[in-house]
N, C-alpha and C positions, 0 to 999 in steps of 0.2 A: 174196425174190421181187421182181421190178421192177416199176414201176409198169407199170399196162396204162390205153391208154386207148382207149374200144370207144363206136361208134354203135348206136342203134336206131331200125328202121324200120321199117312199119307195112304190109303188103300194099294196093295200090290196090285202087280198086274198077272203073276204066274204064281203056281205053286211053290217055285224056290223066294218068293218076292215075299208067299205068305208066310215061310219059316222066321225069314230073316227077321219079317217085324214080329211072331213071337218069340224069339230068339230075343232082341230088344226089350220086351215088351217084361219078360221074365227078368232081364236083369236091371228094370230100372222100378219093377215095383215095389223091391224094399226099401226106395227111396221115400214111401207115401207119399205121391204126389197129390196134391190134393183136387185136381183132375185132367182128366186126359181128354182131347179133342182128335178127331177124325176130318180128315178134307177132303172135300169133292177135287176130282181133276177137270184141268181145264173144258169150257164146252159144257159141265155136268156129266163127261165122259165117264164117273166111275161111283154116277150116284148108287145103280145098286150092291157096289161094293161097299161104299160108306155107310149105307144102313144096314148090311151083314155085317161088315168088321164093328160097326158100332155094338151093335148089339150083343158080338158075341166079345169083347173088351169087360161089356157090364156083366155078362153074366160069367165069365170066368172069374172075373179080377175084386167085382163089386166094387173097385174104385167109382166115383162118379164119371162119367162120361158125358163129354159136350160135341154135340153133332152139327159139322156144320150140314148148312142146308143154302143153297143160291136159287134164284130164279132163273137161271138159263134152263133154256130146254123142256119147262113146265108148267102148265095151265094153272091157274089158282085152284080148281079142284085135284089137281095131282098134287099143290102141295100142301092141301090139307088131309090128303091122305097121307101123305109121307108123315107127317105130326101124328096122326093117328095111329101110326105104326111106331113111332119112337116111343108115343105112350103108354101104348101097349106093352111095349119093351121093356118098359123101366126106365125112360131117359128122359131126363127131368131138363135139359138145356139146352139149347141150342145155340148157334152161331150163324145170325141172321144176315146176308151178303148175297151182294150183287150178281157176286162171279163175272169170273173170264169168260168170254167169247171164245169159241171155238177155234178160232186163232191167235188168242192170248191176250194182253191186258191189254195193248195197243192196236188189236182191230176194232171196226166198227162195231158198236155195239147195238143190235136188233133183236129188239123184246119180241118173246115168243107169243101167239097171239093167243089168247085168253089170259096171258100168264100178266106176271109183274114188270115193269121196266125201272123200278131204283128198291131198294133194299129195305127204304123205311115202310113202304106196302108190306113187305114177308114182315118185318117188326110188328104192324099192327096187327097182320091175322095170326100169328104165335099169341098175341096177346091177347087177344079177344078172346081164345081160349082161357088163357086165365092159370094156365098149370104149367106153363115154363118160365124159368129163367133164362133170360133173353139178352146175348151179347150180341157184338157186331164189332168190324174192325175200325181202326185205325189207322192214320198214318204221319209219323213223323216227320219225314220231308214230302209230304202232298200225295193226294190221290192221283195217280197218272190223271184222268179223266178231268182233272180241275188245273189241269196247266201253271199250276204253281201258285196260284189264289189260294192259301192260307186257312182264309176267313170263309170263304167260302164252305171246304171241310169242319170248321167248327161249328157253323150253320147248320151241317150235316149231323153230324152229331147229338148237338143241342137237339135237331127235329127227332132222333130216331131214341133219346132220352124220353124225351117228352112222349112218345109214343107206346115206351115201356121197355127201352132196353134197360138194363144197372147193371152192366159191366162192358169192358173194350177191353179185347186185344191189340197189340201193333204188328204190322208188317215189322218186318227184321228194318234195324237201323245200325249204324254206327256213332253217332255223334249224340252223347248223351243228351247236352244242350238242346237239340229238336225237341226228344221227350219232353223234356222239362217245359221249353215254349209252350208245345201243343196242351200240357195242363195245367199252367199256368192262363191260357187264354181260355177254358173252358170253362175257369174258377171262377174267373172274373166273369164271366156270362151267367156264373148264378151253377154251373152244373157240380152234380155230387159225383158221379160217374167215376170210379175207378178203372185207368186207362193200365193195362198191364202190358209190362213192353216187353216184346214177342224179341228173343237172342238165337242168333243162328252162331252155333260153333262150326265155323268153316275147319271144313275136313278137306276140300278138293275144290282148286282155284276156279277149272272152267265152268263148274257146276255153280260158283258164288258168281262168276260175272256171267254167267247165261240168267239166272236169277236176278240180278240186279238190272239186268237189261230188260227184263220182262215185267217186272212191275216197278220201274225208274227208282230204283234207289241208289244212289251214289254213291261209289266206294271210294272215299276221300284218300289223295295221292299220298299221302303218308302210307294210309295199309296197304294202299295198291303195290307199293313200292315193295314193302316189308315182305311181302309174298312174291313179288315176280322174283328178286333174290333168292326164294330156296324154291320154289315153284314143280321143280324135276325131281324133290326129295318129299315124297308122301307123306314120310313121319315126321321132319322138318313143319311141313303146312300143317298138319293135323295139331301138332304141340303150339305154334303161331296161334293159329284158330283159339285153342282152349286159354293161351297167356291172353290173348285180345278180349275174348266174350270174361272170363274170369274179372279182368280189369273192367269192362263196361257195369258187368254185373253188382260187383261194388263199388262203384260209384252211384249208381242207380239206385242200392241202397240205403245209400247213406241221403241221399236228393228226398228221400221216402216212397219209393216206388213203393205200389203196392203188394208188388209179387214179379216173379218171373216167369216169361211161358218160353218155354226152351221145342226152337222147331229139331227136332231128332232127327229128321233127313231117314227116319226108322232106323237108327242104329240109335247103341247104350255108353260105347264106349267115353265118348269128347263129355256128354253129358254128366256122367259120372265121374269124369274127373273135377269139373266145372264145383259140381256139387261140394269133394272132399275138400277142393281149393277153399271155398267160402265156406265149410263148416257147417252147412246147415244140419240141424235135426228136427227133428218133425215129434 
């Protein structure tokens, strides 16, 4: 399989929100990404923006597009209409997930009633259809919801493989070594599953640790540090950001990652350097 290297972007909230990402969006597709992903906001707050901005991504850009899709906030008939509506589209993948609670990763979480309560249910009904290709996420230092049980997340995994996913993305990390753990324990369990790890190029410090605090990933005191020193200097963190993901990112492939999925925060700029840094062409 070749590597893939894929953007993700986040549905605006206003019309200045919509430029910006295609402002981004135009300057990173001569990078040929080999596909772009769209994300509900917490809650399912901005599903029906994720199935406009998906659709119209595919029909501008004809890059492939992967849409995610969560169970919050929807019956199992809404979301076999929603699938219905991507197919219609053109949109051959999705990104089968739990989702956040309407108050983020660490409130209670209360399934909607007809709908799904874990993510490998949305796996099977994508699948049962029979015409997507079916990712789901990852996570290198643990799913919030598994309190640091490991084994538990590759149990996870394994079920929602077996179910009909063939690919993962990761939440953003920083400690190559996690990646590697997390595929190396899934190999041994017999999984083919290419886990592609999800690189946040940190541009703005409160923005990485309000993030980090919301779905528990750890910013190991070395980077913490590296940042709180220029912290008050925009361009300072933004170059930080890009030296740090650039370094993750070659190491990751040289470990043989499969590909890289770079979260864009909807901007081109960190991205695009990231890119020139490691050379790639497409």
């Amino acid at each position: 399989m070749a590597r893939t290297y894929s953007f993700e972007f986040f549905p605006p909230k206003d019309p200045a929100g919509e430029d910006r990402l295609w402002t981004a969006m135009t300057a990173l597709e001569p990078l040929a990404p080999d596909f772009i992903s769209v994300t509900y906001g917490a809650g399912g707050s901005t599903r029906e923006r994720t199935i406009r901005i998906t659709e119209e991504i595919t029909s501008r850009t004809h890059i492939p597009t992967v849409a995610h899709l969560t169970c919050v906030g929807s019956t199992r008939d809404e979301l076999s209409e929603i699938l219905d509506h991507y197919h219609d589209a053109g949109i051959g993948s999705i990104l089968a997930l739990r989702g956040d609670p309407v108050g983020g990763p660490t409130a209670p979480w209360i399934p909607t009633p007809g709908g799904f309560n874990h993510a490998d249910e949305l796996v099977a009904l994508a699948a049962a259809r029979g015409d997507f290709t079916i990712g789901v996420a990852a996570f290198p230092d643990g799913h919030p919801a598994s309190h640091g049980n490991l084994d538990q997340d590759i149990d996870v995994l394994l079920r929602k493989e077996h179910l009909g996913a063939t690919f993962a993305t990761t939440q953003f990390f920083f400690e190559v070594s996690k990646w590697s753990s997390l595929v190396e324990k899934l190999a041994a369990r017999g999984s083919s599953m290419p886990v592609i790890p999800g690189i946040l190029p940190v541009t703005n410090v409160k923005q990485l640790e309000r993030m980090a605090e919301l779905g528990g990933t750890p910013i190991p005191s070395g980077v913490r540090e590296r940042f709180a020193k220029i912290e008050g200097d925009a361009e300072s963190v933004k170059a930080l950001g890009i030296e740090i993901a650039t370094e993750m990112c070659r190491e990751l492939l040289k470990a043989g990652a499969p590909g890289l999925h770079f979260y864009t925060m909807n901007s081109s700029s960190a991205t695009r350097e990231i890119y020139l840094n490691l050379g790639i062409e497409k």
